[in-house]
MARLUM-429274 format. One record per residue: residue number from 0; residue in three letters; x, y, z of N, C-alpha, C, O in turn. Coordinates in steps of 0.1 Angstrom, whole numbers. Layout:
! residues N
    nr   rest      nx      ny      nz     cax     cay     caz      cx      cy      cz      ox      oy      oz
   NUM    Ala       X       Y       Z       X       Y       Z       X       Y       Z       X       Y       Z
...
//
This chain:
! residues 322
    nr   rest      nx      ny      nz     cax     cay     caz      cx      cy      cz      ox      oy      oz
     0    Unk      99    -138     210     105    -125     212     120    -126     208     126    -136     207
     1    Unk     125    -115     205     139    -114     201     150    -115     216     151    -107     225
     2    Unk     158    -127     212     168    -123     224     174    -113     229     174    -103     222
     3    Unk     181    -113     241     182    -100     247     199     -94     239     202     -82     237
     4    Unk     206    -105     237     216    -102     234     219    -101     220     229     -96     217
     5    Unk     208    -107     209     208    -106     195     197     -88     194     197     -79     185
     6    Unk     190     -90     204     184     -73     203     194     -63     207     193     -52     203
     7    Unk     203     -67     215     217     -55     220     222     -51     207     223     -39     202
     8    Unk     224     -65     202     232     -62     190     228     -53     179     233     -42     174
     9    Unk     217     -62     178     207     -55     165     212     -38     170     220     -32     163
    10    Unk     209     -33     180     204     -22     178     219     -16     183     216      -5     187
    11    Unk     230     -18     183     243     -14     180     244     -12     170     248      -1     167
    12    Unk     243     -20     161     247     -19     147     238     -10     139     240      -6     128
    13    Unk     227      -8     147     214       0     141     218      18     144     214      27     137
    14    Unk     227      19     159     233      31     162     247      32     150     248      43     145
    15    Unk     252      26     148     268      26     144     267      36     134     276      45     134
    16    Unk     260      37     126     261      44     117     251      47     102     247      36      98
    17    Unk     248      56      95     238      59      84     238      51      73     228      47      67
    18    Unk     248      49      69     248      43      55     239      29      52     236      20      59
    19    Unk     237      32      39     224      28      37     230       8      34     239       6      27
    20    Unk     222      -5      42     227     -14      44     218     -23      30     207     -23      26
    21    Unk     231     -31      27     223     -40      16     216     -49      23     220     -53      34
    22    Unk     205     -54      17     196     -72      20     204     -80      16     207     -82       4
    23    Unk     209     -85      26     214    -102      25     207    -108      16     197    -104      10
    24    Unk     215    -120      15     202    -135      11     195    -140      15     199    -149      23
    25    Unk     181    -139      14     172    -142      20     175    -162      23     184    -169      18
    26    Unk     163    -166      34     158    -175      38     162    -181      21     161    -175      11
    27    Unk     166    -197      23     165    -206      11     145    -207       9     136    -209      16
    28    Unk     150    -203      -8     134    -206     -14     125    -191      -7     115    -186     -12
    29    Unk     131    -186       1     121    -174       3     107    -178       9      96    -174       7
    30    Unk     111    -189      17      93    -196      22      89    -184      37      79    -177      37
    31    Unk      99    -185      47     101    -180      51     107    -163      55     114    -159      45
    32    Unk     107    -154      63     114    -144      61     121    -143      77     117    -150      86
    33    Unk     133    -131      80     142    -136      89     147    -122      92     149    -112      84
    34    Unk     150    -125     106     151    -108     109     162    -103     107     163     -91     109
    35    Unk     171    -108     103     184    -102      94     179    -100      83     186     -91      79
    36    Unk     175    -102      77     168     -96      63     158     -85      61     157     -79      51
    37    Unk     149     -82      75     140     -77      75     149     -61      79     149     -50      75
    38    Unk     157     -67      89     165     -55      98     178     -47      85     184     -36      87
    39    Unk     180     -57      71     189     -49      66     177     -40      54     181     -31      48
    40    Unk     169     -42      54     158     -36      48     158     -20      50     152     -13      42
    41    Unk     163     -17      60     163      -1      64     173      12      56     172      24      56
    42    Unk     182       0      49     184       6      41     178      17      30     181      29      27
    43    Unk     169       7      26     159      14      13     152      26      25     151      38      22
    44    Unk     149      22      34     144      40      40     149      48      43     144      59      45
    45    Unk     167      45      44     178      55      39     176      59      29     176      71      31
    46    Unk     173      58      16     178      57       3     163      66      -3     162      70     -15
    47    Unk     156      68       4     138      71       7     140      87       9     135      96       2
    48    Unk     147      87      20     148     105      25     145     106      40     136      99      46
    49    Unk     152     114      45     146     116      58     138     132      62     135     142      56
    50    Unk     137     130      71     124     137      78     138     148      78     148     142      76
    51    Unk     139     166      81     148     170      84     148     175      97     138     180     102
    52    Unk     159     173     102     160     182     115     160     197     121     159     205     113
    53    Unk     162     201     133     159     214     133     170     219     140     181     212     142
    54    Unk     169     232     145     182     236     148     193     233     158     205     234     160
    55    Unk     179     226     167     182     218     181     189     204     179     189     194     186
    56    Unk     194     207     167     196     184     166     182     179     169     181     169     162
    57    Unk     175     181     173     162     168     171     158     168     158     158     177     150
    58    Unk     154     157     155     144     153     145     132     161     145     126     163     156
    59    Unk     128     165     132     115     174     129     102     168     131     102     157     125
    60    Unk      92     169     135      86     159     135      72     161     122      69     173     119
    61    Unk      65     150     115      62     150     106      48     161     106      41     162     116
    62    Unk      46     166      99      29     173      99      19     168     100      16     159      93
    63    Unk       9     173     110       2     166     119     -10     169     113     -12     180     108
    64    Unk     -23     159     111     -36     161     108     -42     162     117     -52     155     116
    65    Unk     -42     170     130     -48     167     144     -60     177     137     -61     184     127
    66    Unk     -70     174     149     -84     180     147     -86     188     165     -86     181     175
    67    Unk     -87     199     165     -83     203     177     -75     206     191     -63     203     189
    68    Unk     -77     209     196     -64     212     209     -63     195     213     -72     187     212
    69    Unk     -50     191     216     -43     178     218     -41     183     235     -40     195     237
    70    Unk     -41     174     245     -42     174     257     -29     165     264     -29     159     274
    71    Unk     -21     168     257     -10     161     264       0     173     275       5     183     271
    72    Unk       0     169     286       3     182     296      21     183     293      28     174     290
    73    Unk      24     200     295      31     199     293      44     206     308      54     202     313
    74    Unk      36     219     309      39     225     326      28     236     329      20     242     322
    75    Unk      32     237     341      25     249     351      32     261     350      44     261     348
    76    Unk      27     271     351      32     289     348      23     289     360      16     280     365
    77    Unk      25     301     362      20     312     370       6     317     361       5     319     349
    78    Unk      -2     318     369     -18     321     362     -16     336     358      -6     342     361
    79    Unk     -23     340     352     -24     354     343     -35     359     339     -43     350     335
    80    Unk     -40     369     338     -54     373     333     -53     368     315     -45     368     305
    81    Unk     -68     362     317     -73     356     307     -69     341     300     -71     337     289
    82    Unk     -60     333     314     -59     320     310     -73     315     311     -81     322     316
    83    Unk     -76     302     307     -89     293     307     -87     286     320     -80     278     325
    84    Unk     -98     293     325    -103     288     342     -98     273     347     -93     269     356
    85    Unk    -103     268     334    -109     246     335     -91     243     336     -88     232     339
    86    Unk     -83     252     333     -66     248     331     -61     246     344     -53     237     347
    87    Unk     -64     254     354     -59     258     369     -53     247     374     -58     235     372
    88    Unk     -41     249     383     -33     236     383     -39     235     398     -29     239     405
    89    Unk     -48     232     404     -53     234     416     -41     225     429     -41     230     441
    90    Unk     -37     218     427     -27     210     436     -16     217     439     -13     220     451
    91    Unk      -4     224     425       4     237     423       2     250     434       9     256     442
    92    Unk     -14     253     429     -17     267     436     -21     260     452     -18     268     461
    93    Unk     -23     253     455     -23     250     473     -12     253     475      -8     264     480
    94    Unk      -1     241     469      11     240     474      19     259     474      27     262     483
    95    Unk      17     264     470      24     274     466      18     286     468      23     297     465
    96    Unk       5     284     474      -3     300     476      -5     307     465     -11     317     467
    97    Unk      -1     306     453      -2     316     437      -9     305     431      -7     293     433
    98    Unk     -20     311     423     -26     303     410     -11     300     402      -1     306     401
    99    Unk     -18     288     397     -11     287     385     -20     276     372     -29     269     376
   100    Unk     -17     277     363     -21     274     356     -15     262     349      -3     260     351
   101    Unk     -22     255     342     -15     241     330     -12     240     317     -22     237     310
   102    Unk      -3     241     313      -1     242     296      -1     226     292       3     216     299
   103    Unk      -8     228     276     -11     215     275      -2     218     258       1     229     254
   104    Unk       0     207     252       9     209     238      -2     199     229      -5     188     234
   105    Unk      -6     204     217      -4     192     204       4     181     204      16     183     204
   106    Unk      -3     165     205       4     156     203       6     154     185       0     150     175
   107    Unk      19     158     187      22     159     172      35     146     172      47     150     170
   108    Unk      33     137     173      43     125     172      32     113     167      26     106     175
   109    Unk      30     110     151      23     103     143      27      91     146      39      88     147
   110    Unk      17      84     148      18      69     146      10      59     134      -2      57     131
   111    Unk      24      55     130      20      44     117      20      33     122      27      29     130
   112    Unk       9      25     115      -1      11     126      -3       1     109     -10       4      99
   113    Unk       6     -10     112       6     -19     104       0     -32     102       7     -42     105
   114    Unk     -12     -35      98     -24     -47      98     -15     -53      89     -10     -49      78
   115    Unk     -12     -70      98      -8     -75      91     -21     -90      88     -26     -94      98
   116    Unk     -23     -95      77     -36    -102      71     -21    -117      75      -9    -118      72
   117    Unk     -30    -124      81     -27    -140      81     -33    -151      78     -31    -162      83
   118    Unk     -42    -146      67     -51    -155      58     -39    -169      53     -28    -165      50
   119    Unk     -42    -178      54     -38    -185      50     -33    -186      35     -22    -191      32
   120    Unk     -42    -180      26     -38    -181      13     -24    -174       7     -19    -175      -4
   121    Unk     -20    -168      18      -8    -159      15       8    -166      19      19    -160      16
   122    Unk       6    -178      25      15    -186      27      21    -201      12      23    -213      12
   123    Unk      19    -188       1      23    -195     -10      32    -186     -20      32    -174     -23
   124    Unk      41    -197     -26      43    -186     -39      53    -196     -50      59    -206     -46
   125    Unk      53    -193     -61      62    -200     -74      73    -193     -74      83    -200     -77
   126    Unk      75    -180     -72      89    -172     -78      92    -163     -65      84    -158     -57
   127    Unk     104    -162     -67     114    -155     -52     109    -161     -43     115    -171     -39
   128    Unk      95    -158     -36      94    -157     -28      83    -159     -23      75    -154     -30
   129    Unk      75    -167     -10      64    -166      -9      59    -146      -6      65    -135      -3
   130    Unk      42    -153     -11      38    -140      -7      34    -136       8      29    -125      11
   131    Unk      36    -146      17      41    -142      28      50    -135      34      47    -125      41
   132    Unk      65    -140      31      76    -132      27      72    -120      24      70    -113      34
   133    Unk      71    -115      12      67    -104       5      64     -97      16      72     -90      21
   134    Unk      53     -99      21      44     -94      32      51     -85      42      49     -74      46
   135    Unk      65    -103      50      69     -90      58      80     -82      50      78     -70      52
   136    Unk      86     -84      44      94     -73      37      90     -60      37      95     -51      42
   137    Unk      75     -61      29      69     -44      28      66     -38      42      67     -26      43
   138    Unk      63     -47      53      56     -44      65      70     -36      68      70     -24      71
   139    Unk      86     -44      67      94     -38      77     102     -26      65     113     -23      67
   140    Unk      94     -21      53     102     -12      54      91       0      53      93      11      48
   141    Unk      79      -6      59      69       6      59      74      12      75      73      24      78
   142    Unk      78       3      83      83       2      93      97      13      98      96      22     105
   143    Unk     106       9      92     120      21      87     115      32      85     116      42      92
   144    Unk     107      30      69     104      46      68      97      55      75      97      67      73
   145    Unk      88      49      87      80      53      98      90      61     108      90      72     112
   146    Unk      98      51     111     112      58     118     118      65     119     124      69     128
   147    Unk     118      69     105     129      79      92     123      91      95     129     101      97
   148    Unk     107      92      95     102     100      98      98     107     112      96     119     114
   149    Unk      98     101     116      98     104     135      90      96     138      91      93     149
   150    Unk      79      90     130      67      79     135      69      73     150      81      70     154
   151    Unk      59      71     159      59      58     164      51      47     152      42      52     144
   152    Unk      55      35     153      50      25     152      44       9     158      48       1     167
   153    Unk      35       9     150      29      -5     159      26     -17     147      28     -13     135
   154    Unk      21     -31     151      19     -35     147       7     -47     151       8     -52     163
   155    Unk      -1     -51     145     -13     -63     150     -17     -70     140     -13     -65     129
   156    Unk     -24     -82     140     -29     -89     128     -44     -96     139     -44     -98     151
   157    Unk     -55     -98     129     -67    -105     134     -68    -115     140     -68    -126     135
   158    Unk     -69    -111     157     -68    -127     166     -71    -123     174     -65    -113     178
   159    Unk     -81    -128     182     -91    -129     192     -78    -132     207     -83    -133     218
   160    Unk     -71    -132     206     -61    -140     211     -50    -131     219     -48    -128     231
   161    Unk     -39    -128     204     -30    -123     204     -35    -104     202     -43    -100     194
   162    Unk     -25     -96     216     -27     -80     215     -18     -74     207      -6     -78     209
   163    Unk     -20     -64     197     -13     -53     189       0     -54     198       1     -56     210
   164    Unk       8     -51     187      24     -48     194      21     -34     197      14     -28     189
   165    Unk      27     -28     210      29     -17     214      36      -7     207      48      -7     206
   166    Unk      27       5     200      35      16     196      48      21     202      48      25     214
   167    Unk      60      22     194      72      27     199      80      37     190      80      34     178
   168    Unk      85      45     193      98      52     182     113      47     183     119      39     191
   169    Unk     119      55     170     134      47     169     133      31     166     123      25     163
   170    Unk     147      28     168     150      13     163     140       3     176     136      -8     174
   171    Unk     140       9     187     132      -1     195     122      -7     190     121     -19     191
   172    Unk     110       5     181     100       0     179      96      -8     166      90     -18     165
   173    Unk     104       0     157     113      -9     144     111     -23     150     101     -30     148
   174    Unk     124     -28     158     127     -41     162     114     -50     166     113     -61     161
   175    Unk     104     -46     176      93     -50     178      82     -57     166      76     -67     167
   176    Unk      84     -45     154      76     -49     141      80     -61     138      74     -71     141
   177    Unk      92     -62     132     101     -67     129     100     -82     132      98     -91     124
   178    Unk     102     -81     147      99     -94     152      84    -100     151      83    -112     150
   179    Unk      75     -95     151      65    -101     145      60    -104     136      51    -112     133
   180    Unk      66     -96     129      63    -101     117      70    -114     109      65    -119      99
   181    Unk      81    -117     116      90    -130     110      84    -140     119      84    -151     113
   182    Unk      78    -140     134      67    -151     137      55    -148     126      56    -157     117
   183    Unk      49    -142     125      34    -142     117      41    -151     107      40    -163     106
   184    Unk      47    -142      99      51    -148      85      54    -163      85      50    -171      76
   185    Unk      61    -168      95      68    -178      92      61    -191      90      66    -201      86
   186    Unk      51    -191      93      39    -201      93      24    -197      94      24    -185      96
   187    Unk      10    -200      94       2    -197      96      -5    -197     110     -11    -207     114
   188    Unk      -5    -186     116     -16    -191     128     -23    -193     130     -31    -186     126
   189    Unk     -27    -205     140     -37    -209     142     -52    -204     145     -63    -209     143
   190    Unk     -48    -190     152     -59    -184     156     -63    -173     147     -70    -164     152
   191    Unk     -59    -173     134     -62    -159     127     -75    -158     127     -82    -168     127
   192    Unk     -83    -143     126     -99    -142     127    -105    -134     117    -117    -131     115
   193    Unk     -90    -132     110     -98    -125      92     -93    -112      98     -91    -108     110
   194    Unk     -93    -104      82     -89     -93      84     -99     -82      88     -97     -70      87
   195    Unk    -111     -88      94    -121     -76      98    -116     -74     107    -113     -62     110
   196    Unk    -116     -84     116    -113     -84     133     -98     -76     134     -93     -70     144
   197    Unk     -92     -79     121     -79     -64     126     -81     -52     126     -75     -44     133
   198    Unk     -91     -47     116     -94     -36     112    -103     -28     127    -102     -16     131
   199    Unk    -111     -40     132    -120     -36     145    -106     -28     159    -107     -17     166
   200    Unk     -95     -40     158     -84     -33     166     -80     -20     164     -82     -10     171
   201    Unk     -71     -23     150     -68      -9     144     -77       4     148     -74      16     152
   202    Unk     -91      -2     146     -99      16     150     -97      19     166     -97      31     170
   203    Unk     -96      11     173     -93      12     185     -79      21     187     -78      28     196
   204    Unk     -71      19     179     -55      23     186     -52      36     173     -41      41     172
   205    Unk     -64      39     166     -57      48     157     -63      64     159     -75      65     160
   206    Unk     -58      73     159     -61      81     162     -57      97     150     -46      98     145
   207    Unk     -68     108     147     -65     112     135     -54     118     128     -47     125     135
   208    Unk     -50     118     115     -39     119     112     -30     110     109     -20     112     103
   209    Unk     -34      95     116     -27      80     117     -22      78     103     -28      83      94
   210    Unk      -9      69     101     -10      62      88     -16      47      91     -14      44     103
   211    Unk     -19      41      87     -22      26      83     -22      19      73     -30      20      64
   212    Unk     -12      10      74      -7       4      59     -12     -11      66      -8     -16      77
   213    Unk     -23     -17      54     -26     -27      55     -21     -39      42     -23     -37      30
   214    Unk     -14     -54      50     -10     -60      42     -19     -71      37     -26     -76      46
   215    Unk     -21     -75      27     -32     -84      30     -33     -92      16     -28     -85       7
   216    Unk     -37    -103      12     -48    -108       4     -50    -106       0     -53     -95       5
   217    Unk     -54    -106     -18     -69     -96     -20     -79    -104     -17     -86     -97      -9
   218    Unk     -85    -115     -18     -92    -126      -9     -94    -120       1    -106    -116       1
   219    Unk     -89    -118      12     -92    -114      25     -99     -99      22    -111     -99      23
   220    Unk     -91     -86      16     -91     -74      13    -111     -79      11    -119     -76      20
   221    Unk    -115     -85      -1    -127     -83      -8    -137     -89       1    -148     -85       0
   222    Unk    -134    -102      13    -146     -98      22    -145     -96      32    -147    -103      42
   223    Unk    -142     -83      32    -150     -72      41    -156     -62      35    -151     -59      24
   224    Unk    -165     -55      39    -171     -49      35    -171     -34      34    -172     -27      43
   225    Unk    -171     -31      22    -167     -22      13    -171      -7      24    -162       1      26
   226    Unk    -183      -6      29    -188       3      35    -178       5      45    -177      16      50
   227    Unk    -167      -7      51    -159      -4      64    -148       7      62    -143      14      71
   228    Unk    -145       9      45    -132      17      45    -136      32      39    -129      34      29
   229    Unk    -142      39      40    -143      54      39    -142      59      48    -136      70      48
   230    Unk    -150      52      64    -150      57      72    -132      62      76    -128      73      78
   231    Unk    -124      50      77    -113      43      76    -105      56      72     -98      62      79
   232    Unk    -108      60      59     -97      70      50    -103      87      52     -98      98      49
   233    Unk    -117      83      60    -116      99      61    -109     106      71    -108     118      73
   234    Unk    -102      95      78     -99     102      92     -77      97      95     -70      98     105
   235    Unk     -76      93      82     -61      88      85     -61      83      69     -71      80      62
   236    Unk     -44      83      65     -39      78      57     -36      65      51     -24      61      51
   237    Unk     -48      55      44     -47      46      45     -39      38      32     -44      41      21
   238    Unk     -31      32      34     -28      23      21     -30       5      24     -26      -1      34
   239    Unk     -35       0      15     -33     -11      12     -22     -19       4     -15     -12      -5
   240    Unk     -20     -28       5      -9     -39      -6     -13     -49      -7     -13     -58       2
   241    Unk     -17     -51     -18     -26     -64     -25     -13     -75     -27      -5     -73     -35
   242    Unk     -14     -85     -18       0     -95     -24      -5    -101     -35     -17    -103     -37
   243    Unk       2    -102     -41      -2    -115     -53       8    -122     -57      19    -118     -53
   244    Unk       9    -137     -67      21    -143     -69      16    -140     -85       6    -136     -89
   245    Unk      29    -146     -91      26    -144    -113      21    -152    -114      12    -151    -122
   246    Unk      22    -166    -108       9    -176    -114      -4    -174    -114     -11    -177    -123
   247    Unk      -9    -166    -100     -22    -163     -98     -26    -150    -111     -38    -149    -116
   248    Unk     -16    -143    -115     -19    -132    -124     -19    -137    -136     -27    -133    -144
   249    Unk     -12    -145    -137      -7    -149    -156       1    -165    -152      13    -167    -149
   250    Unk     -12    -175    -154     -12    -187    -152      -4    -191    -166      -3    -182    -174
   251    Unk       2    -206    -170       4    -210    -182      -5    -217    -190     -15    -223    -184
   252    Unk      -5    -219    -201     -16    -226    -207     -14    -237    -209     -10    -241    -219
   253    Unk     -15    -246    -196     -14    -257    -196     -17    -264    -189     -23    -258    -179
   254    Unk     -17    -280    -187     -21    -286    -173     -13    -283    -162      -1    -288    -162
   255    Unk     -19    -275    -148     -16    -275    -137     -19    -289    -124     -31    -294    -125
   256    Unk     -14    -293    -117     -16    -300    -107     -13    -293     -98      -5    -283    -100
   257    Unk     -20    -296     -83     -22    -288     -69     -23    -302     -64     -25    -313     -69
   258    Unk     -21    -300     -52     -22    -308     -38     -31    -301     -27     -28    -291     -20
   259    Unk     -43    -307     -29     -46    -303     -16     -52    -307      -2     -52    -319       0
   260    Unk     -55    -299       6     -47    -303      17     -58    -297      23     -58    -285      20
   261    Unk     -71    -301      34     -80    -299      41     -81    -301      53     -90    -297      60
   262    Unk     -73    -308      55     -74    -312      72     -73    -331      72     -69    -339      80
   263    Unk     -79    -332      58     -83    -349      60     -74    -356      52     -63    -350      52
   264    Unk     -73    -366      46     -63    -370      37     -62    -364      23     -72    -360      17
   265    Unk     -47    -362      16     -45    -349       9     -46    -353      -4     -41    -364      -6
   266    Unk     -54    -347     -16     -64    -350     -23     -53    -341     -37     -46    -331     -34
   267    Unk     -53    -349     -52     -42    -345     -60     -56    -342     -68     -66    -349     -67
   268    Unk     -52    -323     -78     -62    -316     -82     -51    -310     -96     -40    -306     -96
   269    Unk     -61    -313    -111     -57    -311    -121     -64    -302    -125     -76    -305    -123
   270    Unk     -61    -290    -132     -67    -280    -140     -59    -282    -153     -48    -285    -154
   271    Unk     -69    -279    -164     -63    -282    -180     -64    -264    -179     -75    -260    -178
   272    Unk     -56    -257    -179     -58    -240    -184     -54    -238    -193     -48    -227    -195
   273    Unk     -55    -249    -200     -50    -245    -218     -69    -244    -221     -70    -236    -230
   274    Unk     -79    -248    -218     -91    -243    -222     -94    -229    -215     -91    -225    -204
   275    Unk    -101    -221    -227    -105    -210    -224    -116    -209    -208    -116    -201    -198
   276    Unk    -123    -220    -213    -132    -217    -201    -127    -217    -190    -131    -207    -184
   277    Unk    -115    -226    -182    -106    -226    -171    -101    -213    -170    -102    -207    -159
   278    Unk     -95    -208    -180     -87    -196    -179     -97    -184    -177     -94    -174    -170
   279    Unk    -107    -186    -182    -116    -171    -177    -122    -179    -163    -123    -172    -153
   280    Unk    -123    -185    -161    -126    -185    -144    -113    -187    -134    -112    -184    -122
   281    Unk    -105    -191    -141     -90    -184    -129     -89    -171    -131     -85    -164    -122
   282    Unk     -91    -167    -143     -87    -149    -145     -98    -140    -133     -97    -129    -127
   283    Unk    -107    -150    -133    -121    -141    -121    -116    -141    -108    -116    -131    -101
   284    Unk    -112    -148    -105    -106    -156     -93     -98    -151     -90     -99    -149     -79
   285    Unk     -85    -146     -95     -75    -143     -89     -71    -128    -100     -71    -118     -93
   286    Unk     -69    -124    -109     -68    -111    -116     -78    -102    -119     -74     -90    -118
   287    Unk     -92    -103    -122    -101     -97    -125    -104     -93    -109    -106     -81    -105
   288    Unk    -103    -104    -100    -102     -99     -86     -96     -88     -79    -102     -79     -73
   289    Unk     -79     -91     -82     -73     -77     -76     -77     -64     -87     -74     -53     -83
   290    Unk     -82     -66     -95     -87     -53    -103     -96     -45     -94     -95     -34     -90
   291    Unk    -106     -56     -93    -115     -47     -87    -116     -46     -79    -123     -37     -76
   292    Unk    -110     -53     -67    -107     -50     -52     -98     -36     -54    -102     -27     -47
   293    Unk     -90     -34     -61     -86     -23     -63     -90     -12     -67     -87      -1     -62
   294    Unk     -97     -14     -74    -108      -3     -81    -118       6     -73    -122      17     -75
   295    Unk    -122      -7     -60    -132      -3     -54    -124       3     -41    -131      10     -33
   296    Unk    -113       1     -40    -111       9     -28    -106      22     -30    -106      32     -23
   297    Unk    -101      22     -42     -97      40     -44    -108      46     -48    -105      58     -51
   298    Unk    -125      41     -52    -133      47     -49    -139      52     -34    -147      61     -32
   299    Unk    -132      42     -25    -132      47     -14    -128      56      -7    -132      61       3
   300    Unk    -115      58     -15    -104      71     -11     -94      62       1     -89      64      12
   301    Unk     -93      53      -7     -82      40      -2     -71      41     -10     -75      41     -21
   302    Unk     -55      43     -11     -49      40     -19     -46      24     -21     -45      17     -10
   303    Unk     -46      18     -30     -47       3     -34     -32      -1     -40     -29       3     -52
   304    Unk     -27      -5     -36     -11      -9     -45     -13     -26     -47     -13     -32     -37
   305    Unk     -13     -31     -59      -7     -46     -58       9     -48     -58      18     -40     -62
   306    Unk      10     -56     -55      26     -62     -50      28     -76     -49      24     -83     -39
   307    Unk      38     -83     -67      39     -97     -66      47    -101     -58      50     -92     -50
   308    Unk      52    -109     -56      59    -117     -45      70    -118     -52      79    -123     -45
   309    Unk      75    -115     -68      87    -114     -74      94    -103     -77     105    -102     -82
   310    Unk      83     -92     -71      89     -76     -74      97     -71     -66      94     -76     -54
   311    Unk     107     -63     -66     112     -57     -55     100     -47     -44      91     -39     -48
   312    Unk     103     -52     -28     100     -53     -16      96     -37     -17      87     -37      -8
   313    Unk      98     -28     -21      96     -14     -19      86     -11     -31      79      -1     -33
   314    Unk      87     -19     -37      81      -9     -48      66      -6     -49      61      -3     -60
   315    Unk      57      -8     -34      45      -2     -37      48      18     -27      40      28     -26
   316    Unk      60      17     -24      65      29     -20      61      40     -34      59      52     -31
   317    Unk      60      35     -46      63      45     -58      48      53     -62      45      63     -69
   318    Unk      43      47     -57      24      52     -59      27      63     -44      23      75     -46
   319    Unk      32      62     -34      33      66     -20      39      82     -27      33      93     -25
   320    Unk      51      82     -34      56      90     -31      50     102     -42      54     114     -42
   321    Unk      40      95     -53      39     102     -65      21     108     -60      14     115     -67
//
């Protein structure tokens, strides 16, 4: 968790003022990601637009896809001909000898719910940055711009184990993402259970109208099964972000060496991808892949964005906004 007096801070400097904050220098090598990097990230959701306000100084809050009367209470009136009987505030009217009745309001305060994938395979990369990294980067400025908007936000990744971070609004809940996501990132956990077992959470805590931006693999993304995401997008806003690195897209034609690494003693692995035949079965494997993992989810009515691990951190925002 974040200390108490680096969270003071944080979120002083997070009141101080609007202007939009540049990203430091990341972590050396980008293996890792770091919550000063994640936290100056909010810039770009400055720089994005905000939600506008209303006459009251509050923030507006976003438009709501609710599907009937929302039940969040709001006060007691005095009863009236032709309120709804089932409303009666029965405790009110003892106390007070007069019916009275319950006014209930539309929960119209959206919450954006961030699956983060801890597949192992994503704890790699050749340029800038791993695609871990990557990962949280996009998470913390899907994060901001959740904020920007009035969102609450949350966040979870697949583990039998570890519970969803708690939906929150403002910089609080920001900081919560934030911080988990620079543990997730920063190494692999042990207990990850695949990205179905997040998606099973996620249905749990999402409710309609939700956004859900899932980060993931395409590896991970492709097995699950395909039938799980319609349900998924008929009822909330889903986007995905396919990480990828440029070697996995556009290998060199040449001999590669790998190290690998199973658990048992670590075993040295040569690929010649100067032959054709190597190259069309890495191209299946890893490009022909995100094609069609992509393909097939915006047949689902999935928005699908790939995002290399050398591109700028926002830029699956640009399909978002078009």
């Amino acid at each position: 968790m974040i200390p108490r007096s680096a969270a003071g801070a944080l979120r002083a400097r997070l009141r101080g003022g609007t202007a939009p904050v540049r990203p430091p220098a990341e972590a050396p090598g980008g293996v890792a990601p770091t919550l000063a990097e994640l936290v100056a990230l909010r810039g770009l959701a400055h720089a994005r637009g905000r939600v506008p306000r209303g006459s009251s100084g509050l923030r507006a809050q976003a438009p709501s896809l609710l599907r009937g009367r929302g039940m969040e209470y709001a006060e007691s009136r005095g009863y009236t001909a032709g309120d709804d009987a089932r409303h009666i505030d029965w405790k009110l009217t003892a106390r007070s000898g007069k019916p009275h009745t319950k006014l209930f309001q539309a929960e119209r305060e959206r919450l954006s719910l961030v699956l983060a994938d801890t597949a192992s395979a994503l704890y790699f990369g050749t340029r800038a940055r791993f695609k871990s990294t990557q990962a949280a980067r996009a998470g913390a400025i899907a994060a901001w711009c959740a904020v920007a908007d009035g969102d609450r936000v949350a966040v979870l990744r697949g583990s039998h184990r570890e519970p969803p971070v708690p939906a929150a609004g403002g910089a609080r809940g920001a900081l919560r993402v934030l911080d988990a996501l620079v543990r997730w990132y920063a190494r692999p956990p042990g207990d990850d259970a695949g990205l179905e077992v997040g998606l099973d959470h996620a249905a749990r805590l999402l409710r309609p109208g939700a956004r859900l931006l899932v980060l993931a693999d395409p590896a991970s993304v492709a097995a699950v099964p395909a039938a799980r995401w319609p349900a998924v997008a008929a009822r909330h806003e889903v986007t995905v972000v396919l990480l990828t690195d440029p070697l996995e897209m556009a290998p060199p034609e040449a001999m590669l060496a790998f190290v690998a690494d199973g658990g048992g003693p670590q075993r040295r692995i040569e690929l010649d991808l100067s032959a054709p035949a190597q190259r069309a079965r890495w191209r299946a494997a890893f490009a022909d892949r995100v094609a069609a993992t992509a393909a097939e989810l915006s047949a689902r009515g999935v928005r699908a964005v790939p995002l290399a691990a050398d591109a700028p951190s926002d830029a699956w925002l640009a399909t978002e906004r078009r």
